[in-house]
PAMIPA-72394 format. One record per residue (C-alpha): x, y, z; residue in one letter. Coordinates in steps of 0.25 Angstrom, whole numbers, plus 5000, padded with zeros to 4 digits. Each point is the difference from the previous one (the first is absolute). Layout:
N
+------+------+------+------+
:   c1 :   c2 :   c3 : resn :
+------+------+------+------+
:    X :    Y :    Z :    A :
...
+------+------+------+------+
// end
This chain:
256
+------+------+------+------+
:   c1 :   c2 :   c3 : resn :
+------+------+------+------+
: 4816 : 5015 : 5257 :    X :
: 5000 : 5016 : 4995 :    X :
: 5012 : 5005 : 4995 :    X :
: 5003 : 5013 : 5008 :    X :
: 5001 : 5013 : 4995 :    X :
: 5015 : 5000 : 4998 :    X :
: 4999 : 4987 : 4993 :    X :
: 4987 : 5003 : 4992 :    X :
: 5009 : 5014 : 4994 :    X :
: 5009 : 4992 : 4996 :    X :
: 4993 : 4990 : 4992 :    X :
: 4994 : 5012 : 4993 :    X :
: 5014 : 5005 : 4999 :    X :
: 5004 : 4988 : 4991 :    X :
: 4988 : 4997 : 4991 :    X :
: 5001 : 5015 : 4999 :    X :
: 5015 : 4999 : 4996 :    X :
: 4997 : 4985 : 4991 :    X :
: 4988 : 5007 : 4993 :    X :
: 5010 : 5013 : 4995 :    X :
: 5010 : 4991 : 4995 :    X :
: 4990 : 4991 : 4993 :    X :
: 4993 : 5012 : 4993 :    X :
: 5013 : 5006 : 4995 :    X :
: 5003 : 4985 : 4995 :    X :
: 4989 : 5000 : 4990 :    X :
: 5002 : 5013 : 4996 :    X :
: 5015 : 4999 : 4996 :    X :
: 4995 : 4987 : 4992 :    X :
: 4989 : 5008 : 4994 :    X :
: 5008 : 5010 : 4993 :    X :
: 5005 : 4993 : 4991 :    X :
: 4988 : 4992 : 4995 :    X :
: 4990 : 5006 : 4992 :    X :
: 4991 : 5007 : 5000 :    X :
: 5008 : 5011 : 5002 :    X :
: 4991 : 5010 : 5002 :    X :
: 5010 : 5012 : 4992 :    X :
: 4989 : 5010 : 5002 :    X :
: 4997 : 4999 : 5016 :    X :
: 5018 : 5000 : 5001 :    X :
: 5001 : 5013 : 4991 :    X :
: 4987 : 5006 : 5009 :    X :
: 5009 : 4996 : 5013 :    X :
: 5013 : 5004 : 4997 :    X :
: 4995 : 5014 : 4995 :    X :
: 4994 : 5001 : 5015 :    X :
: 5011 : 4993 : 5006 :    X :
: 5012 : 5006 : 4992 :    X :
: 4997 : 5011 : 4991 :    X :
: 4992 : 5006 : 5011 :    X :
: 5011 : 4999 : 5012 :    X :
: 5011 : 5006 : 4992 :    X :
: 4998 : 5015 : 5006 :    X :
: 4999 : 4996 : 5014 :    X :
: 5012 : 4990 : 4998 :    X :
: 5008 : 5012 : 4992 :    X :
: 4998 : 5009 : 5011 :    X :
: 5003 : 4990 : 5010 :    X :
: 5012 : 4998 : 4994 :    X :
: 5004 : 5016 : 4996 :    X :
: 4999 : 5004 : 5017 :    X :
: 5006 : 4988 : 5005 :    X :
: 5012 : 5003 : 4991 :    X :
: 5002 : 5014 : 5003 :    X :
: 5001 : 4996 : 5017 :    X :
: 5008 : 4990 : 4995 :    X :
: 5010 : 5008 : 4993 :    X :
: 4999 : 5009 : 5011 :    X :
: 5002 : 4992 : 5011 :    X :
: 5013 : 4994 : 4993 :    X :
: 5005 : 5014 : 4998 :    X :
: 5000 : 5002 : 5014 :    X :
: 5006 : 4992 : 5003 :    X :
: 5014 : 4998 : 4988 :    X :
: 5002 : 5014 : 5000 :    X :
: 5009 : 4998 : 5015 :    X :
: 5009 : 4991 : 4991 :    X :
: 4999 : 5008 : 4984 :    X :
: 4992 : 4986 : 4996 :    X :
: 4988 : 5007 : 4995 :    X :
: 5003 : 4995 : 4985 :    X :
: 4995 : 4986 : 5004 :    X :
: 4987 : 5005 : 5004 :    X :
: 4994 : 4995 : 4987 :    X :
: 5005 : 4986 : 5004 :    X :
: 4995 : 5000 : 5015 :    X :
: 4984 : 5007 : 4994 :    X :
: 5000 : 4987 : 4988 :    X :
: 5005 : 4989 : 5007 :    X :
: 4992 : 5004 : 5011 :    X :
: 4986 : 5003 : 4990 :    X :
: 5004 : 4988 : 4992 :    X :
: 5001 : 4989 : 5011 :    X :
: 4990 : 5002 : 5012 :    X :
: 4994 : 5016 : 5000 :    X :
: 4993 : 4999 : 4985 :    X :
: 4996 : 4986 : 5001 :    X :
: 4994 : 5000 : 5014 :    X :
: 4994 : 5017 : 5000 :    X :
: 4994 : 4995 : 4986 :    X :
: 4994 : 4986 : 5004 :    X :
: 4993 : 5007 : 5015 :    X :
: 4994 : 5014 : 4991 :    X :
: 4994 : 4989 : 4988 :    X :
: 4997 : 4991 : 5013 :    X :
: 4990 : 5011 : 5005 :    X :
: 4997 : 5005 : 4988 :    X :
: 4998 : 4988 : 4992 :    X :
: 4998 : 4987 : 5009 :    X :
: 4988 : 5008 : 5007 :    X :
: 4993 : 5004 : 4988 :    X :
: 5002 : 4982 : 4995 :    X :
: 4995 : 4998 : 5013 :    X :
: 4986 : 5010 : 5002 :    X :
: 4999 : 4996 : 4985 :    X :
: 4999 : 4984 : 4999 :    X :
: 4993 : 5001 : 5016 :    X :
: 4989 : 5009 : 4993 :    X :
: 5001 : 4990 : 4991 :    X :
: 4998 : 4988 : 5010 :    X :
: 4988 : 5007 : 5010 :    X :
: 4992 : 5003 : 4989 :    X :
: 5000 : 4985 : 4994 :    X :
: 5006 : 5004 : 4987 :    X :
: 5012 : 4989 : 5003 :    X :
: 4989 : 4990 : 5001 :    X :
: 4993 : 5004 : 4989 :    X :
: 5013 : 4998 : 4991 :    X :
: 5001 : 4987 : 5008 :    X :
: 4986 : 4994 : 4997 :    X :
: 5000 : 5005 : 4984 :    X :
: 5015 : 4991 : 5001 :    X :
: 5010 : 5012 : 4999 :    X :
: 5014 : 4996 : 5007 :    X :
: 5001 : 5010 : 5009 :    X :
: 5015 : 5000 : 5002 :    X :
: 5004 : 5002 : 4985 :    X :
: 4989 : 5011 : 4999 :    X :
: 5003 : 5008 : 5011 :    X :
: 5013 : 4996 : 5007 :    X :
: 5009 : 4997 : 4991 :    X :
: 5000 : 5011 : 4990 :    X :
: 5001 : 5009 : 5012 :    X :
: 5012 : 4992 : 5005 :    X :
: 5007 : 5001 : 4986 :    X :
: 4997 : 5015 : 4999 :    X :
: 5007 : 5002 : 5015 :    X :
: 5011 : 4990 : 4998 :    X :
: 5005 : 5007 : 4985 :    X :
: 4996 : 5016 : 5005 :    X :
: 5007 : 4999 : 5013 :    X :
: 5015 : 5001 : 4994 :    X :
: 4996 : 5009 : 4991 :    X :
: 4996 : 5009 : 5011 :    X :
: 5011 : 5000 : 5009 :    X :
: 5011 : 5001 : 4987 :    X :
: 4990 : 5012 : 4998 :    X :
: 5003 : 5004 : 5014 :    X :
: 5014 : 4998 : 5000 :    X :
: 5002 : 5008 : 4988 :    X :
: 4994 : 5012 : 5006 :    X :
: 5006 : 4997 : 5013 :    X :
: 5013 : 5003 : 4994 :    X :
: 4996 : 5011 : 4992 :    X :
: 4994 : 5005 : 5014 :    X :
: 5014 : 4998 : 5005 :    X :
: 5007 : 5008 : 4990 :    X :
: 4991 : 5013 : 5002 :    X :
: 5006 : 4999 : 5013 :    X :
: 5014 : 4997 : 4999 :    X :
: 5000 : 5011 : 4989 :    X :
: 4999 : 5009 : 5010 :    X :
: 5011 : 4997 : 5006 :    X :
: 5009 : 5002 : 4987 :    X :
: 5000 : 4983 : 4996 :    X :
: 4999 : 5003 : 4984 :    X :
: 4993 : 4987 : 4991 :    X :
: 5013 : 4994 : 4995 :    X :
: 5004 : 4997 : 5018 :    X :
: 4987 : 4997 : 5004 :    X :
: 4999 : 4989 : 4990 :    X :
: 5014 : 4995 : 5003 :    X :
: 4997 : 4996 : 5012 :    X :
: 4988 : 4990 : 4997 :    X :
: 5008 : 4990 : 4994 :    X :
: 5011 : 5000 : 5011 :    X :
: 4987 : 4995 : 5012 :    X :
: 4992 : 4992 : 4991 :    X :
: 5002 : 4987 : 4993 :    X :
: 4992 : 4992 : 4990 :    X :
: 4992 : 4990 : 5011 :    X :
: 4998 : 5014 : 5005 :    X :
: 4990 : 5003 : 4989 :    X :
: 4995 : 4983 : 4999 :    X :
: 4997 : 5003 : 5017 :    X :
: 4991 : 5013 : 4997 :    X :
: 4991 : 4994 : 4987 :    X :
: 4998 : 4986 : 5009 :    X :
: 4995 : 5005 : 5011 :    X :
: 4989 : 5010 : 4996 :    X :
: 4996 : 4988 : 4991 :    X :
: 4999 : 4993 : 5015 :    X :
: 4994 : 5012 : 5006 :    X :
: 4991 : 5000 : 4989 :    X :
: 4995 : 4985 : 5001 :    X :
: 4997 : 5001 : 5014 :    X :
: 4991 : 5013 : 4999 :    X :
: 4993 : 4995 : 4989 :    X :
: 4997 : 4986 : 5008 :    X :
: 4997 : 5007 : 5013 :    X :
: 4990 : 5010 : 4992 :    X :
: 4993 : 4987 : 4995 :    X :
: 5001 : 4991 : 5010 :    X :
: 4993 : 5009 : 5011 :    X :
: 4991 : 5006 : 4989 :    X :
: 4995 : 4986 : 4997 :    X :
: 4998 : 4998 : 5015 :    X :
: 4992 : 5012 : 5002 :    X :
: 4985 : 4998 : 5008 :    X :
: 4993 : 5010 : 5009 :    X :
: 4995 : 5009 : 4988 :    X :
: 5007 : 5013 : 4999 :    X :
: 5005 : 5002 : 5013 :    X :
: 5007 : 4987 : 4998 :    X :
: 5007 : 5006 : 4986 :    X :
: 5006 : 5012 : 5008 :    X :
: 5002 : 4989 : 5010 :    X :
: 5009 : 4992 : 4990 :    X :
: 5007 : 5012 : 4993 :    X :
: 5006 : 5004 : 5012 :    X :
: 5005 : 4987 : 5004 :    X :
: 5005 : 4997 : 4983 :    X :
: 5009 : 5012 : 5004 :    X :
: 5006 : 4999 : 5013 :    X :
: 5002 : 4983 : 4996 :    X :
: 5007 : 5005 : 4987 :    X :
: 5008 : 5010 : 5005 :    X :
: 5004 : 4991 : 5012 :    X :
: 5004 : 4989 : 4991 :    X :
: 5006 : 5009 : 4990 :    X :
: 5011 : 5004 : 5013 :    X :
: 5002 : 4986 : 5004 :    X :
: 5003 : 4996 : 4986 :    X :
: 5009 : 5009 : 4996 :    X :
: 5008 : 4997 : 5012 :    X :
: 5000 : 4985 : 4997 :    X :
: 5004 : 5005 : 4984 :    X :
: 5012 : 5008 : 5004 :    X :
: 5005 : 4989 : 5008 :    X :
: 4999 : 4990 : 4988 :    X :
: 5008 : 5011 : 4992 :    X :
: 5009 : 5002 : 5008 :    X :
: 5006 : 4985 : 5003 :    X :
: 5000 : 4998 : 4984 :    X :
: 5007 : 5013 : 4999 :    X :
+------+------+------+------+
// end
């Protein structure tokens, strides 16, 4: 008897979702026995890190300054527009900078993985690596996982920082002098604060790195199946990147 259509998608759904978790199995494992492949990380986390810090910085510097805004808005009614330098961090710290950061590295970054190891795959050079016996997880997957996983937080504590300086050009316009505006950041913020916005860019990180390569490695159809595959690495990452930072808020919130 045929499995129906509903049925059938589903299937494929699974093994889709077994596949993923198995591939980002082996790569976790593979980081830490050598080779390690130093030259390939360093060429990855330039691309990956180096390359991303203007778009995350300006990210960062706009959302800021609404941010400041907005909150101006709405304390001068009640004279609380010293705290806005709280409300802007804790607000950049825990879900603004990791999340705007993780979505602009997502389609910045996860598409170029993706278009870059499904080239890869349509034109036979993964099977090449296979045949001359060339582990294709630690040469290709791994050091671009490492390079995501440790760039990511620097990224967003990049973003955060000009977030806040972002924040302090407009509050300065509202007579807020350095000494008030920094006063207020300690008075929203606490140190699981700071431990909740490095551990979930690290988390974003991971999974746009294991999308990129997962749907890069499952690339076919020649280059229409690469664009093919770039668009959907995106829309999968920044999807997941939503749901998971839901799931990570509610965790740090009950051991809060």
């Amino acid at each position: 008897m045929k499995d129906t259509f509903p049925e059938r998608r589903l299937k494929i759904f699974f093994l889709n979702v077994q596949q993923f978790f198995a591939l980002a199995a082996r790569s976790v494992v593979r980081i830490f026995s050598p080779p390690f492949y130093y030259r390939e990380f360093a060429v990855q986390f330039e691309k990956i890190g180096v390359d991303s810090i203007f778009i995350s910085c300006l990210t960062g510097l706009f959302t800021g300054m609404v941010m400041a805004l907005q909150a101006l808005i709405q304390l001068k009614p009640f004279a609380a527009t010293s705290y806005v330098g709280g409300m802007v961090c804790v607000t950049m710290v825990k879900e603004l900078g990791p999340v705007l950061a993780s979505l602009m590295v997502s389609g910045r970054v996860g598409s170029a993985i993706t278009a870059e190891l499904g080239t890869m795959v349509v034109t036979e050079q993964v099977d090449a690596m296979r045949v001359e016996g060339t582990d294709v997880i630690k040469r290709l997957v791994a050091p671009r996982l490492k390079a995501t996983v440790i760039a990511m937080p620097l990224l967003v504590i990049f973003t955060d920082t000009v977030a806040l300086l972002g924040g302090y050009i407009i509050a300065a316009g509202y007579d807020i002098n350095p000494l008030m505006y920094y006063k207020s950041l300690p008075q929203f913020m606490v140190f699981q604060d700071l431990i909740e916005g490095v551990v979930k860019p690290a988390v974003f990180g991971f999974i746009i790195a294991m999308i990129g390569c997962y749907v890069g490695l499952s690339t076919h159809g020649g280059a229409e199946g690469v664009g093919t595959s770039a668009k959907r690495a995106v829309v999968l990452s920044s999807v997941l990147i939503l749901v998971t930072d839901f799931f990570m808020t509610k965790i740090f919130i009950v051991f809060r």
